[in-house]
VEXPATOR-933604 format. One record per residue: x, y, z of N, C-alpha, C in turn; residue in three letters. Coordinates in steps of 0.05 Angstrom, whole numbers, plus 32768, in hexadecimal, padded with zeros to 4 digits. Layout:
VEXPATOR-933604
XYZXYZXYZALA/...
END
This chain:
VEXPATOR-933604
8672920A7B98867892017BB4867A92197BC7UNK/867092177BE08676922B7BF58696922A7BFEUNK/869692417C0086AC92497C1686AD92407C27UNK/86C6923C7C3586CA92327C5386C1924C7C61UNK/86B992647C5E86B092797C738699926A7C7CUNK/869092697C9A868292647CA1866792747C9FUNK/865092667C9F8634927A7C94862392727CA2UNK/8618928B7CB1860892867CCB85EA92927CC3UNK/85D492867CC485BB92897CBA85AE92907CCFUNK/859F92A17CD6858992A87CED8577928E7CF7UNK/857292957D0E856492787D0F854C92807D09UNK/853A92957D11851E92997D01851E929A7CEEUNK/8530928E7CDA8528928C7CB8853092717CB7UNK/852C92637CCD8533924C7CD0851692397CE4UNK/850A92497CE884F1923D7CF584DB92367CE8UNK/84E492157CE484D1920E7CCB84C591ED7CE1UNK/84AD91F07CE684A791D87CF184AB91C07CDBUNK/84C191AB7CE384C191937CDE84A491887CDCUNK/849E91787CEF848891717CE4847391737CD2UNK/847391987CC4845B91927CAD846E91897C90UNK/848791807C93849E91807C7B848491677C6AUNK/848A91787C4C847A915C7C35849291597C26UNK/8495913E7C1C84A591377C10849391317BF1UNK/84A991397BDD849B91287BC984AA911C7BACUNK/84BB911F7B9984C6910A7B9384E591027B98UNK/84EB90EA7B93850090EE7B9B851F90F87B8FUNK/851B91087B758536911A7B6D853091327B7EUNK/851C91387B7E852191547B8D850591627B99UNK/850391507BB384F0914D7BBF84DB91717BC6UNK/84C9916D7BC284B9918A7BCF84B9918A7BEBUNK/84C291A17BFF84BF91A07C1784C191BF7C22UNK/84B991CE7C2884B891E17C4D84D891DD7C4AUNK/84EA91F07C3C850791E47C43851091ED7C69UNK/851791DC7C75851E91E17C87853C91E67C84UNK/854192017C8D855D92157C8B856892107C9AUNK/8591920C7C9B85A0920B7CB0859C92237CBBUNK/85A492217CD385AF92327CEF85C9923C7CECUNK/85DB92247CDD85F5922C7CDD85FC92167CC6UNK/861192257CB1862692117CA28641920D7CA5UNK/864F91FA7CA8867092007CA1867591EF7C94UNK/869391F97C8886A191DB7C7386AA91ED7C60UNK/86A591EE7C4386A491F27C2486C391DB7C21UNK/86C091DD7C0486DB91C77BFA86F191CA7BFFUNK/86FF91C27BFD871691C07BFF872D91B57C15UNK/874091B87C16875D91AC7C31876891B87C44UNK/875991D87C47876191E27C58875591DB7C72UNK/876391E87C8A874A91DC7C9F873391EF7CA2UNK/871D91D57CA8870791E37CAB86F091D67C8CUNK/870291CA7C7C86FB91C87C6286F391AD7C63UNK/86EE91A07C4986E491867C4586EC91827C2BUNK/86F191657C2586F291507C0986DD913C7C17UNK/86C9913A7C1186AF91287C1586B9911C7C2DUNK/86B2912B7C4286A291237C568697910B7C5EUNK/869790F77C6B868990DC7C63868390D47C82UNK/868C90DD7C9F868390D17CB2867F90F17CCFUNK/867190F87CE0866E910D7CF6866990F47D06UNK/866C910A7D1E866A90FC7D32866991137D48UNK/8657911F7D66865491297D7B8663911F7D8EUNK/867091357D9B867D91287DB8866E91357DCDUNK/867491267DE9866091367DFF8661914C7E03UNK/867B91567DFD867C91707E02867691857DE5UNK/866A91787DD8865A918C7DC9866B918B7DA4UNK/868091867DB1869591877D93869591727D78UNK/869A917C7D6E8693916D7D5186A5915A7D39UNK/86AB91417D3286BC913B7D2C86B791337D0EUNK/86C691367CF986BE912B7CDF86D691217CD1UNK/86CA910D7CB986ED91037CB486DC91037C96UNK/86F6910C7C8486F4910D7C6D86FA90FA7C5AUNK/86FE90F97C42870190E67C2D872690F37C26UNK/873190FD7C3B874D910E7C3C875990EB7C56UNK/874790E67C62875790D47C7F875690F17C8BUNK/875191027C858754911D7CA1873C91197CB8UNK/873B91177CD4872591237CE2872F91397CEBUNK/870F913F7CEE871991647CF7870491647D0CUNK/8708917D7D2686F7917D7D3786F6919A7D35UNK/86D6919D7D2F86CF91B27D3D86BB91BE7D58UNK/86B991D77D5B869C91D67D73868C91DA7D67UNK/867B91D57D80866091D47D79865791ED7D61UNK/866892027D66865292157D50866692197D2FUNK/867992027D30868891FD7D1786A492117D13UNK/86A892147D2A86C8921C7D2286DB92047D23UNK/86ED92007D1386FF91F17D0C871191F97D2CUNK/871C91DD7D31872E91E27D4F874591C77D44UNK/874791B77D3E876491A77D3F876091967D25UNK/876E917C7D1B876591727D00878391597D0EUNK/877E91437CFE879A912E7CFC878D911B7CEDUNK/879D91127CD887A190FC7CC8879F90DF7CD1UNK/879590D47CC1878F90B07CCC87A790A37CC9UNK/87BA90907CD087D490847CCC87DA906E7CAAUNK/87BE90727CA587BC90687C8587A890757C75UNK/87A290747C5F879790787C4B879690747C2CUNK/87AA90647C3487AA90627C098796904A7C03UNK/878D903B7C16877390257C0E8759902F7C10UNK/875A90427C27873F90527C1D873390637C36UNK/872090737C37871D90827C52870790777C65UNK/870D90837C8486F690847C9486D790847C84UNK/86C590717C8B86AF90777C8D8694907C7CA9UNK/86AB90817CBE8697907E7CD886AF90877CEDUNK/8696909D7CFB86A190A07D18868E90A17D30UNK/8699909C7D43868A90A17D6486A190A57D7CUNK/869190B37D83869990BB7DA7869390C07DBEUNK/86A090A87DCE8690909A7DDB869890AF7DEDUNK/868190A87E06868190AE7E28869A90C27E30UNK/86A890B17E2D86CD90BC7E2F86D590D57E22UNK/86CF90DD7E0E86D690E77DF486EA90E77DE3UNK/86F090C17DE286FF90BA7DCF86F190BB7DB4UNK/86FC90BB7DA086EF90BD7D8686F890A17D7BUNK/86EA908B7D7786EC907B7D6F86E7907C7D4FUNK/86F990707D3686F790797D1B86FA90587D12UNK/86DA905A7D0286DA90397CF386E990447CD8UNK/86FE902D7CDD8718903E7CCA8716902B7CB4UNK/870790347CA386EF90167C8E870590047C83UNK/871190107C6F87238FF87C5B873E8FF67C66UNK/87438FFB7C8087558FF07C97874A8FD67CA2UNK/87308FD27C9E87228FB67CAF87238FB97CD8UNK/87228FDA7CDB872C8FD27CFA871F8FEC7D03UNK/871B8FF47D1B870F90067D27872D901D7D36UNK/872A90357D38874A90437D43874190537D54UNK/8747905B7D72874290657D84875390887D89UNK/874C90937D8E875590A67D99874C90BB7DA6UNK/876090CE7DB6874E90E27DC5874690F97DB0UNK/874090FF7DBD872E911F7DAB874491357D9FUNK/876191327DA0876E91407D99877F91377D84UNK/877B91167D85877F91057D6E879F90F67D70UNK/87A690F97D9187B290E27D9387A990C67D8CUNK/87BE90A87D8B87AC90907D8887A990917DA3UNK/879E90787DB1879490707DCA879B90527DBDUNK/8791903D7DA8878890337DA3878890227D8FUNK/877F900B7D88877390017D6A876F8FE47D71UNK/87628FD47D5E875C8FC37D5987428FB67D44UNK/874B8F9C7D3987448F987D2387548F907D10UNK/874D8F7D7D02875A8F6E7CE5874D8F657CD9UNK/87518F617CC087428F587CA687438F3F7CA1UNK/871D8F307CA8871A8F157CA986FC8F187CB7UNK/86F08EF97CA986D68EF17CB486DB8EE37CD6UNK/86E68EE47CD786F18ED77CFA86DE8EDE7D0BUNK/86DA8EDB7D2486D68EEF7D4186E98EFD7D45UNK/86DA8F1B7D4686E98F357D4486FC8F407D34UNK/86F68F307D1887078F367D0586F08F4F7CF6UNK/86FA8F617CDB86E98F6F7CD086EA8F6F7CAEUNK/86D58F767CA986DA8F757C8386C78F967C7FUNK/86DC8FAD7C8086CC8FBF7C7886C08FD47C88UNK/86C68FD87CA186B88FDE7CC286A890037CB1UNK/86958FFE7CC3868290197CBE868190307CCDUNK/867B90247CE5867290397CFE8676901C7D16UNK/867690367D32867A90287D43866990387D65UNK/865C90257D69864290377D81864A90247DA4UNK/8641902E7DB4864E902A7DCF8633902A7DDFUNK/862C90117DF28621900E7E018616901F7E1DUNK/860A90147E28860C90227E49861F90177E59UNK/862D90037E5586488FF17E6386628FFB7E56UNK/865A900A7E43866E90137E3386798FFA7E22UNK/866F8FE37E1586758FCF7E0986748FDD7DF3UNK/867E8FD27DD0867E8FDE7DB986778FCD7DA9UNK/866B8FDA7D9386598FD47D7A866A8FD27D60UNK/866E8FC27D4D86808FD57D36866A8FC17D22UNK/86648FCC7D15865E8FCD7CF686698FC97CDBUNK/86678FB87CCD86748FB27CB286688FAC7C9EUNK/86738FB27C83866B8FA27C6D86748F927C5DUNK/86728F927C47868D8F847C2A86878F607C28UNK/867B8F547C3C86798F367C3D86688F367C59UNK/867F8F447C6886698F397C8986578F477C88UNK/864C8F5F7C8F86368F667C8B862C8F617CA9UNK/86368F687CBB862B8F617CD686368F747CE0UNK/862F8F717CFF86368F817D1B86468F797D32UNK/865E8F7A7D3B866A8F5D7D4D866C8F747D65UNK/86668F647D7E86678F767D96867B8F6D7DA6UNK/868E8F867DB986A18F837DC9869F8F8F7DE0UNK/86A78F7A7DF486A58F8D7E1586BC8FA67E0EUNK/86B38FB57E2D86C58FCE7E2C86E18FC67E23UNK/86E88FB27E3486FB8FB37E2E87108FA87E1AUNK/86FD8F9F7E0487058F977DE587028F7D7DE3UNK/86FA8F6C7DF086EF8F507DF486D78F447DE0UNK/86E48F3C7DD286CB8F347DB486B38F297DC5UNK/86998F2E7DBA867F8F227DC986728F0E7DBAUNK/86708F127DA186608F097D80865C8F197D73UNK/864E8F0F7D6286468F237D4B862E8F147D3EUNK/86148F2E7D3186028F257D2685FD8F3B7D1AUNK/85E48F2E7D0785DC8F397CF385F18F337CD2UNK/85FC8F227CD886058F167CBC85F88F0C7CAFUNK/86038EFE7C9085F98EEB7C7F85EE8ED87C8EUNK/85D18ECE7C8B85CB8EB67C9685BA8EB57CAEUNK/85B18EDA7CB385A78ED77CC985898EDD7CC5UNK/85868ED87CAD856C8EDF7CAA85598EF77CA1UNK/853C8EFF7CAF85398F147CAC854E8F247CB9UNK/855A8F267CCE856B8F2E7CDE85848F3B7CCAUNK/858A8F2E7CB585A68F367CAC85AF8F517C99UNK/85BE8F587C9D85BF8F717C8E85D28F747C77UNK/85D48F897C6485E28F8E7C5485E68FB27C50UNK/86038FB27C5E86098FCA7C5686038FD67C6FUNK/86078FD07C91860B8FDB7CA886168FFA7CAAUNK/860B900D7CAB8619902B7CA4861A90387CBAUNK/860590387CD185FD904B7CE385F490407CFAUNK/860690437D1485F790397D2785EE90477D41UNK/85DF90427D5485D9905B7D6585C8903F7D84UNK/85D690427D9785CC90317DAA85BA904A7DBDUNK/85A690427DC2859590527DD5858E904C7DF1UNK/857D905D7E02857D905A7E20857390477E25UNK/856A90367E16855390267E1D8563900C7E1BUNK/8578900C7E1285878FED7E0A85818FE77DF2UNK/85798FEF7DDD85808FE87DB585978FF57DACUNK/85958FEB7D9D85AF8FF77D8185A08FF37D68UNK/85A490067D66859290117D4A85A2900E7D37UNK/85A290037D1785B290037D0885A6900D7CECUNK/85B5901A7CDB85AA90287CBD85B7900D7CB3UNK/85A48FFE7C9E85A58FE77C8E85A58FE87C74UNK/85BF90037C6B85BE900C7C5C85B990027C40UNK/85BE8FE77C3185B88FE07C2085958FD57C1BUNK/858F8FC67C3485758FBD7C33855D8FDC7C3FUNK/856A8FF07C3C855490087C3E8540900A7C55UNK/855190007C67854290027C858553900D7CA0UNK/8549900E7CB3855390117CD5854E8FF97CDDUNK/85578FE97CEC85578FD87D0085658FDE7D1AUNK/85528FCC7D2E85508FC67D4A85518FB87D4DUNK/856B8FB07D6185808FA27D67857E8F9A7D88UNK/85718F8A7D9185808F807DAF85A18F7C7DB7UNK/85A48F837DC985C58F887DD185D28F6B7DC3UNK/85C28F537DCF85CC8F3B7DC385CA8F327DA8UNK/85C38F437D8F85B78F417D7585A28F397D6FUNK/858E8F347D7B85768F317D7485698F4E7D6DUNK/855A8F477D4C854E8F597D3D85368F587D49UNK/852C8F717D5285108F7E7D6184FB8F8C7D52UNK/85078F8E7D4184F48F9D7D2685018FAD7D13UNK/84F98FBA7D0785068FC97CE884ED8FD77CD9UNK/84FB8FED7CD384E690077CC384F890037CADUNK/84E190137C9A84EC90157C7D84ED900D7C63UNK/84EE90137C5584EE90087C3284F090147C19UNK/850090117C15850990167BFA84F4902D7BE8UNK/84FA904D7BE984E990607BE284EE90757BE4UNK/84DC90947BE384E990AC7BDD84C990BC7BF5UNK/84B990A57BFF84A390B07C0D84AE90B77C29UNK/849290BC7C39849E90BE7C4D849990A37C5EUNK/84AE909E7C7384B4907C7C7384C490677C6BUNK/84C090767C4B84E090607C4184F5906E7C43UNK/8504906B7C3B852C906C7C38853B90657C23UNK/854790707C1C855390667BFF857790627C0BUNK/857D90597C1285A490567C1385A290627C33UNK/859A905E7C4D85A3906E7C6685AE906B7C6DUNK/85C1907C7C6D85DF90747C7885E690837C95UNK/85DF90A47C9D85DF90A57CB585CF90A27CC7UNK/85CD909F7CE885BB909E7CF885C490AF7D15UNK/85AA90BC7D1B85B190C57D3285A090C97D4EUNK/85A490C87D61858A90C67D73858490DE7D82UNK/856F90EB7D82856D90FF7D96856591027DB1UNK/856491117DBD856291147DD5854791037DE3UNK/852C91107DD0851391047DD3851390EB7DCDUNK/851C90DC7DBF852590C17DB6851E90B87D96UNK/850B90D47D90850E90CC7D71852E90C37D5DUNK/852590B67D4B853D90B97D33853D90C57D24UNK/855790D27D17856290DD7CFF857090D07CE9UNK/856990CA7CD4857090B77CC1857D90CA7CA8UNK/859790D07CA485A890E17C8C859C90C37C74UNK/859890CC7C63858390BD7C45859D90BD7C32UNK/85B290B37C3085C590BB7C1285B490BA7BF7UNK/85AE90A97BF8859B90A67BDA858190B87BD7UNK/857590BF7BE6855E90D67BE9856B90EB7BEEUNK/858090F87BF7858791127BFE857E91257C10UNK/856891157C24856491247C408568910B7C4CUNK/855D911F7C69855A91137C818539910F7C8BUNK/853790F57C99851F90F17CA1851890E87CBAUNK/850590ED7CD4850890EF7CEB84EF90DC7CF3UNK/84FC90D07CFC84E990B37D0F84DB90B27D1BUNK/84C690A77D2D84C590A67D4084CB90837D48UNK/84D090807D6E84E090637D6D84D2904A7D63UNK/84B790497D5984A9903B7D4684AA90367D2FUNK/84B590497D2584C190537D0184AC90627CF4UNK/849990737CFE848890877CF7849A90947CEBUNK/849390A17CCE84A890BA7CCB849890D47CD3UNK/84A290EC7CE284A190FD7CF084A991147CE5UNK/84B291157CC684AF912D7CBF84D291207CA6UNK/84DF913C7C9884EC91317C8384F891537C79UNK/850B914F7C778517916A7C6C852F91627C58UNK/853E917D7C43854E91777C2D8546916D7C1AUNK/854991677C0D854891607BF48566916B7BE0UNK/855D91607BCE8585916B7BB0858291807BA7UNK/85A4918A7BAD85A4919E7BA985B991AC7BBEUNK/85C291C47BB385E291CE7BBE85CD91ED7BD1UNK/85BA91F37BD385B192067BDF85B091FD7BFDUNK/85B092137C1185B792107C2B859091FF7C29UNK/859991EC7C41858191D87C44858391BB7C34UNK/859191BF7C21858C91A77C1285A2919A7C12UNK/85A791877C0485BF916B7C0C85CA91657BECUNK/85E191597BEE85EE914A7BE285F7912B7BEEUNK/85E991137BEA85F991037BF585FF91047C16UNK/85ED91067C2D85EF910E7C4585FB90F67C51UNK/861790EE7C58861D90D97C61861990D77C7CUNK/861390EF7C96861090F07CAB860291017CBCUNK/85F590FF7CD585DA91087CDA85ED90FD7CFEUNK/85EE911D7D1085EF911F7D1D85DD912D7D35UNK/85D5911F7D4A85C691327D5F85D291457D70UNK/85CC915B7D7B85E0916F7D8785C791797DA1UNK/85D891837DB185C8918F7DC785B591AF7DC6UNK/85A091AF7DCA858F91C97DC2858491C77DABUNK/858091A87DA0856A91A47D8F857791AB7D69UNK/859791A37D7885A291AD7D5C85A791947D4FUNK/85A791927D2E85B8917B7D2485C191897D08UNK/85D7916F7D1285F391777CF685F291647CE4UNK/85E391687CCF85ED91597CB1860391597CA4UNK/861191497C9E862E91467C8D862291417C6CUNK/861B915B7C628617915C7C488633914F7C3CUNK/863491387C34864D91387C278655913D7C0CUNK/864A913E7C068646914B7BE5864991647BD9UNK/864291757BF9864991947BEC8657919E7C02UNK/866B91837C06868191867C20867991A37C35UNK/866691A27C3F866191B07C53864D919B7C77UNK/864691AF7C82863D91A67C9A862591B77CA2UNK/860991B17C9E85F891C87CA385EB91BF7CC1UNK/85E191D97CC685E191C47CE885BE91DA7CE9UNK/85A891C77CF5859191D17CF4858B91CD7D10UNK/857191DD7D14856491D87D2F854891D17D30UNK/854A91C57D3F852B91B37D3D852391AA7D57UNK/850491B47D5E84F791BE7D7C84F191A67D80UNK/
END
């Protein structure tokens, strides 16, 4: 395991065009390794450290939030110094699997086997909460991640039975929910990752059925990439997502061990990582963040670190 010393890699030994990345099987794919820019994390409880890692998240102002398999989030900046950390108000049922931060820079935390979503500001006061355990309207079984509109309305994500998406005005006002049992091609299993874009979609990682879906604000399914594989195109387990600037996607692969880059059609556009504890490669990547200046942060969770790459 790495040290929590932070390890800063040149970026010209890091200038590896994405696009010619080949992938090829899936224990431990051949590729052009594309090198971090920067790592932080190694194991352990101190701050700055990690016990599996399982959700990141970007704030506007550049800073970085992660929550561990401890109930700890921790924030750091953009170039991975550790700056503050606070505990979730429970944990003995089980930890965070999802964060976001919205507009505001509240950090909203899908506080999973709580059944409820928990608000707070960036220093880790509450603000907030809501949510209870039940198939109801606006009840939850399991919550994942949680994504924010242009109205600032909210998204939350679940699994364990519902397996759907239920939407709320700003101001916490249940809307519906879709993509459950019953809805068809439309329905999902295993909701992990969600990411709303300029255009009006919400993009969702469909993590058990091995796809992305596109989402109309009102739940109507618009299309879906993906299938079950180790090529380029499929997905094996995607659990993070992230959108960039240009509007491509970023898809963190748990079951494949990289990352793979979209275009908004579901072209794949290139593919990096593969297994393995060497800088570039992944353990179990539960999260895939976009950052400003063409940077992104993988939440290797497996070799409890954070490698953060750059890509033109």
């Amino acid at each position: 395991m790495e040290s929590c010393a932070r390890r800063r890699m040149s970026a010209a030994s890091a200038a590896v065009r994405l696009a010619l990345l080949v992938v090829g099987g899936c224990d431990r794919p051949e590729a052009d390794g594309l090198l971090p820019v920067l790592t932080f994390g190694g194991q352990g409880l101190g701050p700055g450290q990690f016990v599996y890692p399982r959700a990141i998240a970007l704030a506007p102002d550049g800073c970085v939030f992660v929550v561990d398999k401890t109930a700890r989030i921790q924030r750091f900046s953009g170039d991975g110094e550790f700056e503050t950390s606070w505990q979730m108000p429970e944990w003995e049922a089980g930890k965070p699997t999802g964060l976001f931060v919205d507009r505001r820079g509240r950090v909203l935390v899908a506080d999973t086997h709580y059944h409820r979503v928990m608000i707070y500001d960036r220093d880790g006061h509450e603000l907030g909460r809501f949510g209870t355990r039940g198939t109801g309207p606006g009840q939850f079984e399991l919550t994942t991640d949680v994504a924010e509109d242009d109205a600032g309305g909210l998204y939350v994500s679940e699994y364990g039975g519902n397996d759907r998406i239920s939407r709320f005005s700003a101001d916490g006002v249940y809307m519906g929910s879709f993509g459950g049992p019953g809805s068809g091609p439309a329905a999902l299993q295993r909701p992990q990752g969600l990411v709303w874009d300029p255009q009006g979609w919400l993009w969702v990682t469909d993590a058990t059925h091995h796809r992305v879906c596109r989402f109309s604000p009102d739940g109507r399914l618009l299309g879906s990439f993906g299938e079950m594989g180790a090529g380029p195109g499929q997905l094996k387990y995607p659990y993070g997502l992230a959108l960039r600037p240009d509007g491509t996607l970023l898809v963190s692969e748990f079951g494949n061990n990289r990352v793979q880059r979209f275009d908004r059609s579901g072209a794949s556009l290139g593919i990096w990582g593969g297994t393995g504890r060497e800088p570039g490669r992944f353990l179990g990547p539960w999260g895939v963040a976009a950052g400003p200046g063409g940077r992104v942060y993988v939440l290797d969770s497996g070799n409890n670190r954070v490698q953060v790459f750059e890509i033109r």
